[in-house]
Predicted model as a PDB file, atoms N, CA, C, CB and O in Angstrom, pLDDT in the B-factor column:
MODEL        1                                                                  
ATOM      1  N   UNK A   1      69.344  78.795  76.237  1.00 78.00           N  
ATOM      2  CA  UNK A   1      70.361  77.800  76.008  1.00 78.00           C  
ATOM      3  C   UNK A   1      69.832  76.412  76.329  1.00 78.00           C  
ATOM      4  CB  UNK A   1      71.595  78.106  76.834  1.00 78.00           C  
ATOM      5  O   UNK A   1      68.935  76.390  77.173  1.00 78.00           O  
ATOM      6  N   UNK A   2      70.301  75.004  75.706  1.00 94.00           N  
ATOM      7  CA  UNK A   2      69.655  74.438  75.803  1.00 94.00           C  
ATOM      8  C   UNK A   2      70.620  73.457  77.102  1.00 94.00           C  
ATOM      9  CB  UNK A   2      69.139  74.104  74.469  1.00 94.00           C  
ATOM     10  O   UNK A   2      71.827  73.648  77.254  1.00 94.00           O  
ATOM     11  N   UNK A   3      70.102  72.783  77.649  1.00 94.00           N  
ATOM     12  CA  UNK A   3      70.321  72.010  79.027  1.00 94.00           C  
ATOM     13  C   UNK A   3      71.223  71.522  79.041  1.00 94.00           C  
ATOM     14  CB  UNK A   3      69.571  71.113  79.458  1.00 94.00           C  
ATOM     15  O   UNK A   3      71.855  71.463  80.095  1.00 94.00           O  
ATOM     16  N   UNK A   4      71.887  70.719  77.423  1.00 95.00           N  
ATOM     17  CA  UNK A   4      73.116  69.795  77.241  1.00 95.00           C  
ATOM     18  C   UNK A   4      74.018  70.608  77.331  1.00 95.00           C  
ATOM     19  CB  UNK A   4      73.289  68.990  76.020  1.00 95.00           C  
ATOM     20  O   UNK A   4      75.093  70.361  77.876  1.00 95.00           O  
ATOM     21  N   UNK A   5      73.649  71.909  76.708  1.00 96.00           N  
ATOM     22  CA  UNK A   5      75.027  72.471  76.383  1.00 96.00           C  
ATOM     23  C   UNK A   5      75.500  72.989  77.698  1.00 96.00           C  
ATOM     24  CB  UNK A   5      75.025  73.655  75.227  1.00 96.00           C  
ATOM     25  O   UNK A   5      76.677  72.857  78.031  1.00 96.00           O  
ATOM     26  N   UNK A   6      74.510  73.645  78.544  1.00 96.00           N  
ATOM     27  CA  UNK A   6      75.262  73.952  80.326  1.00 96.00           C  
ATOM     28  C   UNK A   6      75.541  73.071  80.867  1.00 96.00           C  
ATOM     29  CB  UNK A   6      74.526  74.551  81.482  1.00 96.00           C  
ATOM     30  O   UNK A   6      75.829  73.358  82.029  1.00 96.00           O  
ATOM     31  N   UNK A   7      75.683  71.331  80.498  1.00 96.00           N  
ATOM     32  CA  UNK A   7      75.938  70.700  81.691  1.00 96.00           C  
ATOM     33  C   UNK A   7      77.645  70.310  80.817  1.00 96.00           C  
ATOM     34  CB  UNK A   7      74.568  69.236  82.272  1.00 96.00           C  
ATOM     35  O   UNK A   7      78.533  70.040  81.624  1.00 96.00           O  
ATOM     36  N   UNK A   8      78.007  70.286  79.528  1.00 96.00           N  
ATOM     37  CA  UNK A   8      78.731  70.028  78.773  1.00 96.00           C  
ATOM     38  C   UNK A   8      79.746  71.410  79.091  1.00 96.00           C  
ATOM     39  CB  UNK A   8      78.033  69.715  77.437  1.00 96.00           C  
ATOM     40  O   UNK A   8      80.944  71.228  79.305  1.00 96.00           O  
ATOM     41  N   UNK A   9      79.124  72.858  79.101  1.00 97.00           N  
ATOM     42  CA  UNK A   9      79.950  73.713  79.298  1.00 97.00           C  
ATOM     43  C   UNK A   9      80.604  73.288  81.119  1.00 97.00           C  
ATOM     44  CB  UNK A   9      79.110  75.231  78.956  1.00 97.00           C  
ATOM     45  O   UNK A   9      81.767  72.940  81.324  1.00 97.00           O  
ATOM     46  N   UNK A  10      79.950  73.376  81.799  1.00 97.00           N  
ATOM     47  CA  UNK A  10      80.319  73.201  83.393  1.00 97.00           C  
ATOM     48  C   UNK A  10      81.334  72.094  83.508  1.00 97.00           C  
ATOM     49  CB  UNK A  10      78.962  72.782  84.370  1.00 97.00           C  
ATOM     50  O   UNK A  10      82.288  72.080  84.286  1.00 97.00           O  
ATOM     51  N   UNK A  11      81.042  71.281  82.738  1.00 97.00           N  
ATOM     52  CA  UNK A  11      82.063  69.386  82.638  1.00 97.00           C  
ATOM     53  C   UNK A  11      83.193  70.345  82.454  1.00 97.00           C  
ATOM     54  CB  UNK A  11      81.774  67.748  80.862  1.00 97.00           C  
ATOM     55  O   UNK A  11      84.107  70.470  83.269  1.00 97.00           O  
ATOM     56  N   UNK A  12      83.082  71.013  81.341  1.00 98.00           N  
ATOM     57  CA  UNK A  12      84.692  71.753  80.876  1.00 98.00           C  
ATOM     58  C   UNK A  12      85.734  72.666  81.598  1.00 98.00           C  
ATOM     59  CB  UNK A  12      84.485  72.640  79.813  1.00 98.00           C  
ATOM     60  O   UNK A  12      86.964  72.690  81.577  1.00 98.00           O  
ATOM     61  N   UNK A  13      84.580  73.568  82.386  1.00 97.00           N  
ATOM     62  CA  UNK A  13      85.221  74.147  83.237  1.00 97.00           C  
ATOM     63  C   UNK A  13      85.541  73.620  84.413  1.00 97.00           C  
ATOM     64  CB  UNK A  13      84.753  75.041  83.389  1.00 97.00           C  
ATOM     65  O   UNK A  13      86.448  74.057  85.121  1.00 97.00           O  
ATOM     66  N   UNK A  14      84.854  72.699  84.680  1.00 97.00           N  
ATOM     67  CA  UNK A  14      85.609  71.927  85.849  1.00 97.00           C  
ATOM     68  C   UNK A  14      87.121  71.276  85.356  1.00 97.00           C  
ATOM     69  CB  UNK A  14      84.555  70.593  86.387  1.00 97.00           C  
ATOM     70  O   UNK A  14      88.149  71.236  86.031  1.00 97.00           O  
ATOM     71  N   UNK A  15      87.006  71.002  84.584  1.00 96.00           N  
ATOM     72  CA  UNK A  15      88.139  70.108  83.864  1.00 96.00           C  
ATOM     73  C   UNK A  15      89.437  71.439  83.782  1.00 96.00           C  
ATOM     74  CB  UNK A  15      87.480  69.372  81.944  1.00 96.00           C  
ATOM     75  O   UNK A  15      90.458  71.436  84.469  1.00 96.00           O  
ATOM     76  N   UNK A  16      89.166  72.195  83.059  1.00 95.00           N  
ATOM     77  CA  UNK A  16      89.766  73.482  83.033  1.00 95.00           C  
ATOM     78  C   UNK A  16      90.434  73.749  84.281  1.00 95.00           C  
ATOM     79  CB  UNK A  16      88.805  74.515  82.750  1.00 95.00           C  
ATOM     80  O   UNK A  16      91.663  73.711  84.337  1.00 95.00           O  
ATOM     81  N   UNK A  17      89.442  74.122  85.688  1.00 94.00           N  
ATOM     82  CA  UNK A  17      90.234  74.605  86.685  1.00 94.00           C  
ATOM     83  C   UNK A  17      90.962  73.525  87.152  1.00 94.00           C  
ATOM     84  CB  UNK A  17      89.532  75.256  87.701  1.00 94.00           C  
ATOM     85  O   UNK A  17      91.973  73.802  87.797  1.00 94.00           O  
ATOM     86  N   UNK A  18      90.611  72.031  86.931  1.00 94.00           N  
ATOM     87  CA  UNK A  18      90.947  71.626  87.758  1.00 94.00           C  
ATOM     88  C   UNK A  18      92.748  71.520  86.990  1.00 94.00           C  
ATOM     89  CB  UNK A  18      89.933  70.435  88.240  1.00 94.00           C  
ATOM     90  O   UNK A  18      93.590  71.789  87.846  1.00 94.00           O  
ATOM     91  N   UNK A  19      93.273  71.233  85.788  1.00 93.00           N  
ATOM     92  CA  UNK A  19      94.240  71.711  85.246  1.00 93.00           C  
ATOM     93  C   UNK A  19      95.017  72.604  85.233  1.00 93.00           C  
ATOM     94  CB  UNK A  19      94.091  71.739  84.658  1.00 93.00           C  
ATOM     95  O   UNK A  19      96.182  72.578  84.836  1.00 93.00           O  
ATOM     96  N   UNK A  20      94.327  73.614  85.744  1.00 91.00           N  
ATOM     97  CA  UNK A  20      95.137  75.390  86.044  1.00 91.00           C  
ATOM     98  C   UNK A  20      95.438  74.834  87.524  1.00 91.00           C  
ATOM     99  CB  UNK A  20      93.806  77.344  85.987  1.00 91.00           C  
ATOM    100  O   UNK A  20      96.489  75.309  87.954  1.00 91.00           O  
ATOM    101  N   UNK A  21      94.808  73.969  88.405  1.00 89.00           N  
ATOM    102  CA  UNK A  21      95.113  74.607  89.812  1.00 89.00           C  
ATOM    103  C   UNK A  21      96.746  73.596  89.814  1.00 89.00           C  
ATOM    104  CB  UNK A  21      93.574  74.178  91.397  1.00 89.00           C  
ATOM    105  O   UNK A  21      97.763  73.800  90.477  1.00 89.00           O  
ATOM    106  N   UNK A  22      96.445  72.496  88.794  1.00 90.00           N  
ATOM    107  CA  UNK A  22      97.499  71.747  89.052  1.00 90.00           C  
ATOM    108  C   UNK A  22      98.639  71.667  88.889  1.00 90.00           C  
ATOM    109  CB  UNK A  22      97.399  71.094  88.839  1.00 90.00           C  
ATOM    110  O   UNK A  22      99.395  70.898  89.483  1.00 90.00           O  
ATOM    111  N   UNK A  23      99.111  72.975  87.505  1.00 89.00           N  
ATOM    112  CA  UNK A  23      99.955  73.356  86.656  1.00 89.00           C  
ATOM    113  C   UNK A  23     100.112  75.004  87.235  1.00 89.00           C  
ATOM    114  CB  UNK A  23      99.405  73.044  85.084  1.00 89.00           C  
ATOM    115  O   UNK A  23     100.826  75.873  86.735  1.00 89.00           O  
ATOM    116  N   UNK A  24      99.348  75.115  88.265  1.00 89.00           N  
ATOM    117  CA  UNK A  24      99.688  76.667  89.110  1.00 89.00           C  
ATOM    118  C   UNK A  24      99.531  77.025  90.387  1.00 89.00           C  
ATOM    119  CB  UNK A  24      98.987  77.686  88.688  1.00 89.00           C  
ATOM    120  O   UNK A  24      99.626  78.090  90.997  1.00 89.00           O  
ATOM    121  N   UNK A  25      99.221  75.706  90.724  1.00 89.00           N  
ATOM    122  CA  UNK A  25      99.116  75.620  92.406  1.00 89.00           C  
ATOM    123  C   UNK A  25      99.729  76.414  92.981  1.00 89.00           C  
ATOM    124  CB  UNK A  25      99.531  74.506  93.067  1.00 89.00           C  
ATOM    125  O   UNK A  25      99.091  77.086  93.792  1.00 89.00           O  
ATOM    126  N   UNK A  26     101.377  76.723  92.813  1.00 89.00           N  
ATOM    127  CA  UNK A  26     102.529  77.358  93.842  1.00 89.00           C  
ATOM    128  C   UNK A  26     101.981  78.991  93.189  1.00 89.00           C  
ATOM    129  CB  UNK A  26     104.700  76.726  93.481  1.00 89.00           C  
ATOM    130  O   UNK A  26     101.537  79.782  94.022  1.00 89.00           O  
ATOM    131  N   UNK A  27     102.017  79.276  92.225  1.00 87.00           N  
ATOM    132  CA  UNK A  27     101.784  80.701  91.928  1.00 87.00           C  
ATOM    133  C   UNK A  27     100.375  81.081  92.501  1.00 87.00           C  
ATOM    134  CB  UNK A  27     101.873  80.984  90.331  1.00 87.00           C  
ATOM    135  O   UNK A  27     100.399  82.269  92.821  1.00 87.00           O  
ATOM    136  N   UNK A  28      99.429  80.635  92.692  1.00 82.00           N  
ATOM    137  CA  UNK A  28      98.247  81.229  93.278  1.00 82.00           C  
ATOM    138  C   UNK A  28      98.589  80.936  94.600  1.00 82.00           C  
ATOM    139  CB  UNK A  28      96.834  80.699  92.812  1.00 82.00           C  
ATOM    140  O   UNK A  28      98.672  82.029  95.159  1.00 82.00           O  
ATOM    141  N   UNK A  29      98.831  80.044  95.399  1.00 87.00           N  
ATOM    142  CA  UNK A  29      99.633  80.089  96.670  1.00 87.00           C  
ATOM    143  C   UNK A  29     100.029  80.810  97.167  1.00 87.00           C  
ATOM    144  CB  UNK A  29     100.395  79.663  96.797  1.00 87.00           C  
ATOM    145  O   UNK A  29      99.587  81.214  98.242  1.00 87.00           O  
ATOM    146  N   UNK A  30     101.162  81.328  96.502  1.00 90.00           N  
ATOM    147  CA  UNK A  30     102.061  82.293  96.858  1.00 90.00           C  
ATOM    148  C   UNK A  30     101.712  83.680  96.746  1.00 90.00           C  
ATOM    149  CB  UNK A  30     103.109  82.106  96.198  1.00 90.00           C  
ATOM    150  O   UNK A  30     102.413  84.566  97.235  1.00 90.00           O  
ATOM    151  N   UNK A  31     100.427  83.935  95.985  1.00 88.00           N  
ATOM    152  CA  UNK A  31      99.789  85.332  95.432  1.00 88.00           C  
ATOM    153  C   UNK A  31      98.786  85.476  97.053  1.00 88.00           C  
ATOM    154  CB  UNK A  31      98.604  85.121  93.480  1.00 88.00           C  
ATOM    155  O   UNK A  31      98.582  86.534  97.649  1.00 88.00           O  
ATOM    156  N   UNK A  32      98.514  84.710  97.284  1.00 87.00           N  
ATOM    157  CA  UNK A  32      97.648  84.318  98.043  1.00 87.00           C  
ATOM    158  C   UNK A  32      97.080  85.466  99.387  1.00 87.00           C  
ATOM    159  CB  UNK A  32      98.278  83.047  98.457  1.00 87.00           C  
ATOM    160  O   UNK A  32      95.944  85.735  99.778  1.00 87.00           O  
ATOM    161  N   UNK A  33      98.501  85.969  99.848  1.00 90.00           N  
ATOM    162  CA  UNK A  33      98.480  86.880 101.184  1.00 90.00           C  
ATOM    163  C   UNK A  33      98.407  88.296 100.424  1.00 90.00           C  
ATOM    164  CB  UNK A  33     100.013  86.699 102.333  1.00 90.00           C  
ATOM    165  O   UNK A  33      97.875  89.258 100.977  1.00 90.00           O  
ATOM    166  N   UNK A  34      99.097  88.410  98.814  1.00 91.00           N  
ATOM    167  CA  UNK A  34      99.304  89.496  98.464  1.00 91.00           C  
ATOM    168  C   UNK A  34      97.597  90.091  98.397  1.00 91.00           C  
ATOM    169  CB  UNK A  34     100.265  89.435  97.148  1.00 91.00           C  
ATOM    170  O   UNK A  34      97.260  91.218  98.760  1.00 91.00           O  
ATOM    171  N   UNK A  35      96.585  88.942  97.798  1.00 88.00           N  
ATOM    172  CA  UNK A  35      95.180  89.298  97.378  1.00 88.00           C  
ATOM    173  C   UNK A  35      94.418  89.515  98.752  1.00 88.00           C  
ATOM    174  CB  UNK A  35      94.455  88.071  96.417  1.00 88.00           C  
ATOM    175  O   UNK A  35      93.523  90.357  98.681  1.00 88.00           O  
ATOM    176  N   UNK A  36      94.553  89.072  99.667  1.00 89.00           N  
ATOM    177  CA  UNK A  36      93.984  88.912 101.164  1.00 89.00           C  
ATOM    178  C   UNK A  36      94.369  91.028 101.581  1.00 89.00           C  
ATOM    179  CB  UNK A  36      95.339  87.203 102.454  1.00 89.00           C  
ATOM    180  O   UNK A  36      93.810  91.970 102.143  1.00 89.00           O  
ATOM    181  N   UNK A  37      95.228  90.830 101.080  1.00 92.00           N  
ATOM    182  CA  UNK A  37      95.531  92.572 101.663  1.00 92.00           C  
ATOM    183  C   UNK A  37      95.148  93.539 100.132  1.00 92.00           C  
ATOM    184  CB  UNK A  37      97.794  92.899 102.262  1.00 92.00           C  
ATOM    185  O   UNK A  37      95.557  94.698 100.067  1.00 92.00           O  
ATOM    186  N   UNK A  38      94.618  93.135  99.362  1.00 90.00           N  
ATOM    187  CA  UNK A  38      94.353  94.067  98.075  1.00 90.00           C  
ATOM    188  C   UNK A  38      92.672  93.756  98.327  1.00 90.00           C  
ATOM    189  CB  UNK A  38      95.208  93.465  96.246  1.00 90.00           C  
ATOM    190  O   UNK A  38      91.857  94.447  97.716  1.00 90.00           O  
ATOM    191  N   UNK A  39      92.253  92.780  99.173  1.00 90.00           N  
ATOM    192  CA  UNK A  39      90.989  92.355  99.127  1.00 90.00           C  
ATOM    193  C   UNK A  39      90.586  93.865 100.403  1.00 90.00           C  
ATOM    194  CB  UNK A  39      90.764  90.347  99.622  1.00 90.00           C  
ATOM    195  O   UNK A  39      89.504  94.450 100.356  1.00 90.00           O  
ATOM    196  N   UNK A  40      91.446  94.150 101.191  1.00 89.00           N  
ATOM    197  CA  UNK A  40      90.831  94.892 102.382  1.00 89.00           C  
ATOM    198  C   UNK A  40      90.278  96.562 101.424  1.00 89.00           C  
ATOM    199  CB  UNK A  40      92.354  95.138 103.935  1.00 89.00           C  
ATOM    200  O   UNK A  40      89.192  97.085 101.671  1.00 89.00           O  
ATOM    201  N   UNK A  41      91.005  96.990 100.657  1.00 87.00           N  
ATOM    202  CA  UNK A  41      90.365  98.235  99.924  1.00 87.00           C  
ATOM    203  C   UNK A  41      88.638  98.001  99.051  1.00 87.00           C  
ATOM    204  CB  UNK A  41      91.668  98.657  98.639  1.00 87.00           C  
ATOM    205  O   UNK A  41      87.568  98.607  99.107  1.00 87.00           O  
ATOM    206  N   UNK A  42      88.946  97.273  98.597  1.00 86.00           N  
ATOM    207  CA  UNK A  42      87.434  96.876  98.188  1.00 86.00           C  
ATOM    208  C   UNK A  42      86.312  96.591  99.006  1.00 86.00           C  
ATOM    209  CB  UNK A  42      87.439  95.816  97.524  1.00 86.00           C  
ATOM    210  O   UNK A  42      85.158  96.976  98.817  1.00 86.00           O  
ATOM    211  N   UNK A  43      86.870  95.672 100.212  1.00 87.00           N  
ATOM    212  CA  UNK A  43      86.091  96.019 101.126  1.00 87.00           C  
ATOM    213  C   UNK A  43      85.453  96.741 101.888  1.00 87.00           C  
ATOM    214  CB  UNK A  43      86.224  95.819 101.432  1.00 87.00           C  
ATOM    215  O   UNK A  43      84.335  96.726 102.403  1.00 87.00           O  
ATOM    216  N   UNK A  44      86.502  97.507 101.889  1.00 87.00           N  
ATOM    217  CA  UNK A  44      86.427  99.145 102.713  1.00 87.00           C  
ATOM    218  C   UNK A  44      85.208  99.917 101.712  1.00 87.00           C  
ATOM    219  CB  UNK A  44      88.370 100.288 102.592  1.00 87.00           C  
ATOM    220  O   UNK A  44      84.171 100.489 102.047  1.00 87.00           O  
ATOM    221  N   UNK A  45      85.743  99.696 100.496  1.00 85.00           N  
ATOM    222  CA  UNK A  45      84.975 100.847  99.691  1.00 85.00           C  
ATOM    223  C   UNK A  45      83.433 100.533  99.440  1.00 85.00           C  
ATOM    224  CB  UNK A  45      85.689 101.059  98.194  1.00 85.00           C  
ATOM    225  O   UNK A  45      82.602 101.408  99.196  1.00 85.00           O  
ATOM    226  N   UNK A  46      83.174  99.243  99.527  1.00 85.00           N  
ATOM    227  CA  UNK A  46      82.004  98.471  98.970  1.00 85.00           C  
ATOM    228  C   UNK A  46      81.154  98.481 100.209  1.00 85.00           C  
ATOM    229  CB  UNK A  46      82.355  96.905  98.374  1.00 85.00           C  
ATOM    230  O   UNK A  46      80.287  99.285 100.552  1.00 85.00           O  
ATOM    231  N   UNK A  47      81.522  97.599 100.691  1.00 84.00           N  
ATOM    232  CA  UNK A  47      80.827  97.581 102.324  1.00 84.00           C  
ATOM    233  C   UNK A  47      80.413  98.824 102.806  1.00 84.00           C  
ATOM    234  CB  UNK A  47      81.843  97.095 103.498  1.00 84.00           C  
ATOM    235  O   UNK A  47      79.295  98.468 103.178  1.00 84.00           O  
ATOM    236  N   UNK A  48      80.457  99.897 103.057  1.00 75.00           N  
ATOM    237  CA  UNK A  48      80.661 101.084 103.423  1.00 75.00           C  
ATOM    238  C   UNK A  48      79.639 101.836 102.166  1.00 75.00           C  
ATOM    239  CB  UNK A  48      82.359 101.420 103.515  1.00 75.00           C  
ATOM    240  O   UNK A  48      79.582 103.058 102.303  1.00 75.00           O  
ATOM    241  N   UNK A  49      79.109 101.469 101.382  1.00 66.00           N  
ATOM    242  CA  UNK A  49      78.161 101.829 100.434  1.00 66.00           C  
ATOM    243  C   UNK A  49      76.757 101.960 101.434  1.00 66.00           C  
ATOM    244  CB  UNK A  49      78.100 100.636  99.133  1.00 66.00           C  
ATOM    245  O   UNK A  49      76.116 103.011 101.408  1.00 66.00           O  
ATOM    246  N   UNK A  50      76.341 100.847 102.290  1.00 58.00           N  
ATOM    247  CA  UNK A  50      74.909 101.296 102.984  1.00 58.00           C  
ATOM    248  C   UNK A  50      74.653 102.323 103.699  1.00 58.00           C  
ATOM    249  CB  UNK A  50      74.462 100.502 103.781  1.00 58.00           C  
ATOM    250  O   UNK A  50      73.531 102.705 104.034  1.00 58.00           O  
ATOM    251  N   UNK A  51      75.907 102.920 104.021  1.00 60.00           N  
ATOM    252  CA  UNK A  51      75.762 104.053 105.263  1.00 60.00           C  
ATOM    253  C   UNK A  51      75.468 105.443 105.025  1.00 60.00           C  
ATOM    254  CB  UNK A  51      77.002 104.178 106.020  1.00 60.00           C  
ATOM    255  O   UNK A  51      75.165 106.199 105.949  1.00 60.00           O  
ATOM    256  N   UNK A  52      75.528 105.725 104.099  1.00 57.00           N  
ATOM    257  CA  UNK A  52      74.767 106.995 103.305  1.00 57.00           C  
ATOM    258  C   UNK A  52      75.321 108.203 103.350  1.00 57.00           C  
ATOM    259  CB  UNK A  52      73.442 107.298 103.775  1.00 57.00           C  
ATOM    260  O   UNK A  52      74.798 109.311 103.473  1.00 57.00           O  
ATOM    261  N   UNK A  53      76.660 107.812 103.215  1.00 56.00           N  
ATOM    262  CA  UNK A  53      77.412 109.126 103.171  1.00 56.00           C  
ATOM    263  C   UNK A  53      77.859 109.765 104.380  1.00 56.00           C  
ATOM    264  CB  UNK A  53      76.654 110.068 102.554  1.00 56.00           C  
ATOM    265  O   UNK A  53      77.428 109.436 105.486  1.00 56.00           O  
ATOM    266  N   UNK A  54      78.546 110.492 104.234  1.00 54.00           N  
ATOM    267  CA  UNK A  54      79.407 111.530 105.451  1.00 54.00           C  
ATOM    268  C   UNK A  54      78.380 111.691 106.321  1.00 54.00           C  
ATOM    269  CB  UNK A  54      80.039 113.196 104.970  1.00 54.00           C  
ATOM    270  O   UNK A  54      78.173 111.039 107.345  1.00 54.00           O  
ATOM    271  N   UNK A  55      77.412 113.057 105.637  1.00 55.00           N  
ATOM    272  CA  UNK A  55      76.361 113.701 106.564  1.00 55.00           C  
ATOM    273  C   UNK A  55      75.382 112.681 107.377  1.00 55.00           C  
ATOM    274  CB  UNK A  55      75.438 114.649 105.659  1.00 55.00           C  
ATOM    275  O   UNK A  55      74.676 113.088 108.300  1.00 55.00           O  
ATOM    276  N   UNK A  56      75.401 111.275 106.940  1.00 50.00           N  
ATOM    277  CA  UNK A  56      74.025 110.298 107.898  1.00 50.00           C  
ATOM    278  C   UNK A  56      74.872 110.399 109.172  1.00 50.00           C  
ATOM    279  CB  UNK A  56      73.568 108.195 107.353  1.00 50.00           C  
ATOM    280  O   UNK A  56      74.149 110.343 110.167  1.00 50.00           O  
ATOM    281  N   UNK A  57      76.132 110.526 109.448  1.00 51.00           N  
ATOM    282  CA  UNK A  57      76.698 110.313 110.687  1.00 51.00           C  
ATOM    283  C   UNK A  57      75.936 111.279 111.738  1.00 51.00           C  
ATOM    284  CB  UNK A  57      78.259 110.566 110.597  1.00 51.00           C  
ATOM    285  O   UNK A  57      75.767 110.956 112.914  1.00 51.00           O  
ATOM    286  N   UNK A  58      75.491 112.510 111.177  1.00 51.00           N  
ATOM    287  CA  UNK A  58      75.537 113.556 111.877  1.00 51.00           C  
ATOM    288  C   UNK A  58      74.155 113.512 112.735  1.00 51.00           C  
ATOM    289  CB  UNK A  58      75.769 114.760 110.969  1.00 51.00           C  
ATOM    290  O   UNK A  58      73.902 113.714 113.923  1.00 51.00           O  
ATOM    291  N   UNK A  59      73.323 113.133 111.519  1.00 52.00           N  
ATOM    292  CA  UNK A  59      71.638 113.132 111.703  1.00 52.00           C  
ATOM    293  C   UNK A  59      71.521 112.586 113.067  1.00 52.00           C  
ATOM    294  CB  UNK A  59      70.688 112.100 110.535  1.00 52.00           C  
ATOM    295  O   UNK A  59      70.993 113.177 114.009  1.00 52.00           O  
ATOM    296  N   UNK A  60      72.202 111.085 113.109  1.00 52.00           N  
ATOM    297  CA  UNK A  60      71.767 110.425 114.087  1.00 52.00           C  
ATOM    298  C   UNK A  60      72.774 110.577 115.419  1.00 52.00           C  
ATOM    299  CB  UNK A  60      71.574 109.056 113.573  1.00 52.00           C  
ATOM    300  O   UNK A  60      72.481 109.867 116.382  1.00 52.00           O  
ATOM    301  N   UNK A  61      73.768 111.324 115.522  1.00 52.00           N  
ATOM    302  CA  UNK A  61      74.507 111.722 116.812  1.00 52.00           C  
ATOM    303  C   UNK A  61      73.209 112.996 117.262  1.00 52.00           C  
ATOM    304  CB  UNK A  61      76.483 112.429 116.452  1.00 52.00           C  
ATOM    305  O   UNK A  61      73.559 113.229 118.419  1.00 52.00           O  
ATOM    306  N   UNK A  62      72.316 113.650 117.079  1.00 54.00           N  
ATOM    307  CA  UNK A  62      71.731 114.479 117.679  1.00 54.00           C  
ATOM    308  C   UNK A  62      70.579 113.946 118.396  1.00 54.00           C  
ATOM    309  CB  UNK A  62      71.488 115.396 116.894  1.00 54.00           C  
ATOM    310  O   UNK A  62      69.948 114.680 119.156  1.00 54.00           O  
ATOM    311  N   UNK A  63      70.123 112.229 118.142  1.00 55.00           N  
ATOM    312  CA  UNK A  63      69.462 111.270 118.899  1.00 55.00           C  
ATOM    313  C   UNK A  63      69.685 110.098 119.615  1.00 55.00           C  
ATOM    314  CB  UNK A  63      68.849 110.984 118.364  1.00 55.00           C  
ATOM    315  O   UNK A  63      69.021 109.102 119.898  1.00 55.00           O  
ATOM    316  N   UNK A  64      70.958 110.557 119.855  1.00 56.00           N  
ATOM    317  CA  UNK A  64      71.849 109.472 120.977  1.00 56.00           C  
ATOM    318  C   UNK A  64      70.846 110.147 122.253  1.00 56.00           C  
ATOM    319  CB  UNK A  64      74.146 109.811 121.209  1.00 56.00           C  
ATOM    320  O   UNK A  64      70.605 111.351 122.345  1.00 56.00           O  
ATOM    321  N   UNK A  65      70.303 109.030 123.249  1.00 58.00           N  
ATOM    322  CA  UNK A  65      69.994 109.857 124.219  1.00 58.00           C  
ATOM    323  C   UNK A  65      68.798 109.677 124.847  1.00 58.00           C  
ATOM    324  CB  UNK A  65      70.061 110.987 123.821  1.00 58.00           C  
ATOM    325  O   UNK A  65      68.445 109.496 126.013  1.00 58.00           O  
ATOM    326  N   UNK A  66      68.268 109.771 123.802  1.00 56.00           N  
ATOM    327  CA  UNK A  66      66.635 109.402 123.595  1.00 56.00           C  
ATOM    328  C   UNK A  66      65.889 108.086 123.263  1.00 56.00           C  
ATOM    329  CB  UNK A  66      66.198 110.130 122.565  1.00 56.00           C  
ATOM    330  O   UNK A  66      66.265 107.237 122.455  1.00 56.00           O  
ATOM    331  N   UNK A  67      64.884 108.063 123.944  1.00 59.00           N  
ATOM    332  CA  UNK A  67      64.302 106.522 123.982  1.00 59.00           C  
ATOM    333  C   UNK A  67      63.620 106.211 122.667  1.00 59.00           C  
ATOM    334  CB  UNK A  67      63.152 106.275 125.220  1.00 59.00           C  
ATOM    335  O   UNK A  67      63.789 107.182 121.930  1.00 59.00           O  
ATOM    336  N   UNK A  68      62.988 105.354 122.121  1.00 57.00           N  
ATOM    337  CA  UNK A  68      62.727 105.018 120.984  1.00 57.00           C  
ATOM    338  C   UNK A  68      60.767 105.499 120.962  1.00 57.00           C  
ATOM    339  CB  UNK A  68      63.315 103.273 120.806  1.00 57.00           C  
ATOM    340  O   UNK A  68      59.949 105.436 120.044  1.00 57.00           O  
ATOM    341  N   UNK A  69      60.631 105.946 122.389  1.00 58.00           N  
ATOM    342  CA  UNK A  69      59.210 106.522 121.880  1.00 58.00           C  
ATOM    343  C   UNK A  69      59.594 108.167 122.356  1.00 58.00           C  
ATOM    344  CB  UNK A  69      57.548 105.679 122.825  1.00 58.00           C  
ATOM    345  O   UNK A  69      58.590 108.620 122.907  1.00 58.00           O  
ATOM    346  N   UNK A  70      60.519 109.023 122.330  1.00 58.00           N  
ATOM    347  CA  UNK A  70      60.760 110.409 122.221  1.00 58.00           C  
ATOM    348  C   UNK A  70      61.194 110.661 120.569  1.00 58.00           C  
ATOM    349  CB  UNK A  70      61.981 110.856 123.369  1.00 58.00           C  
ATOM    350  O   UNK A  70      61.094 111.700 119.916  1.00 58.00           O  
ATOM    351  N   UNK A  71      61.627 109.535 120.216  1.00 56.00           N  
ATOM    352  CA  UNK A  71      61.884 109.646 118.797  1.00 56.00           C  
ATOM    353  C   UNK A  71      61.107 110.056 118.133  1.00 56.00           C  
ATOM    354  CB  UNK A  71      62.154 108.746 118.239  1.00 56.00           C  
ATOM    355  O   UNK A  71      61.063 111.108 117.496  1.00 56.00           O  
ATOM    356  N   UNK A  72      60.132 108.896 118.275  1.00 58.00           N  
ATOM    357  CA  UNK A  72      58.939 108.475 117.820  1.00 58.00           C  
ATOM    358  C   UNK A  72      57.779 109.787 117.828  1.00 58.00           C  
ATOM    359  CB  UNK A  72      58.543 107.214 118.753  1.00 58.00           C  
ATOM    360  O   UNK A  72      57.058 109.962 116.846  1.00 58.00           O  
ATOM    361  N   UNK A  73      57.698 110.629 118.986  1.00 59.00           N  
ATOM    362  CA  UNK A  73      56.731 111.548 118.861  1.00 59.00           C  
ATOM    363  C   UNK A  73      57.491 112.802 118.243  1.00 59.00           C  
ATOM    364  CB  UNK A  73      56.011 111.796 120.238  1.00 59.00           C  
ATOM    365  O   UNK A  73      56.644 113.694 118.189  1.00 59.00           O  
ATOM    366  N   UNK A  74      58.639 113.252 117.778  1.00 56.00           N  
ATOM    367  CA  UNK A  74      59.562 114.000 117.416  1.00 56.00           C  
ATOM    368  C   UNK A  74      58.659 114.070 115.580  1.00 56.00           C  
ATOM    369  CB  UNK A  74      61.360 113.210 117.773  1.00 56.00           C  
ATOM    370  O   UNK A  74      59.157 114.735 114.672  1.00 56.00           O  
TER     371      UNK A  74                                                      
ENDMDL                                                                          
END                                                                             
């Protein structure tokens, strides 16, 4: 794409939101607490992606205990 046209598209969308926020201020406002509590499930579900499932819980409760060089020679 060429350079004019992203700085010409961005001009617009600024212009754009800044029109929606002004002509909908009270309705996104007011949505506002409803999305803050629809935001906590996604979080839950997403966030919770690094931990590797049910069974990683287990692996590492059987090396609570142990120092990091008993591990280590294990």
């Amino acid at each position: 794409m060429d350079r004019r046209f992203k700085i010409t598209l961005a001009v617009f969308a600024v212009i754009a939101l800044f029109l929606l926020w002004g002509e909908h201020r009270v309705h996104l406002l007011g949505a506002l607490p409803w999305l803050i509590l629809l935001a906590c499930p996604f979080m839950h579900i997403f966030m919770h992606g690094g931990h590797g499932g049910h069974g990683h819980h287990n692996q590492h409760g059987s090396q609570h205990g142990k120092t990091g060089d008993q591990r280590d020679e294990q």
